[in-house]
C-alpha positions, 0 to 999 in steps of 0.5 A: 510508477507508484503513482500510477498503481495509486492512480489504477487503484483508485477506481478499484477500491470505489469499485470494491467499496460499493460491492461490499454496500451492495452485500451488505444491502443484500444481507439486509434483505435476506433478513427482511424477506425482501424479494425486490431488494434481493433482485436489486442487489443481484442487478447490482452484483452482476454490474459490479462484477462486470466491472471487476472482471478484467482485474487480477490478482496481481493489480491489488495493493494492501488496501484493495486486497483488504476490500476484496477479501472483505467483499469476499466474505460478506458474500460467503455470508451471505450464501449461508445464510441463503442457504439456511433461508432455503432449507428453513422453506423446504422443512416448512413445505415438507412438514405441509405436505407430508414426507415426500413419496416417490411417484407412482408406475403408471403403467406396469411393463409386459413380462415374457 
């Protein structure tokens, strides 16, 4: 039985093992600006995840644990970061265009 958890676990780890290369890439690409690795990696987390997703909880040993843990938090990492690209692009865009107004009635409504 202990083998054959080996054995399951095996395809697991290569699969956690490229998710967490996958990240790193991505974390890579955040930092360059690069917009077609950024799409490469999403392609590749997407295949990733589709791979994973029959996996629970209750199939991972100390070691594939570890990987998605890891996996995990390089994605958490590389969300900030996202995050902080975006707001980053947002106070640029405002700081161009002025404070954001709210648009103007077109029309005013009929009174009594």
């Amino acid at each position: 039985m202990a083998a054959a958890a080996l054995h399951d676990a095996a395809p697991l780890a290569t699969s956690l093992r490229q998710m967490i290369a996958v990240l790193e890439t991505e974390r890579q690409a955040l930092a360059a600006l690069d917009a077609d690795a950024l799409i490469g990696s999403a392609r590749d987390k997407e295949a990733l995840c589709d791979v994973l997703a029959g996996i629970g909880p209750q199939t991972l040993d100390a070691e594939t644990r570890g990987l998605a843990e890891t996996a995990r938090h390089l994605n958490e990492v590389n969300r900030r970061v996202r995050n902080l690209l975006a707001a980053n692009v947002a106070a640029r865009i405002e700081a161009l265009g002025g404070a954001r107004r709210l648009p103007r009635a077109t029309y005013a409504p009929l009174l009594g």
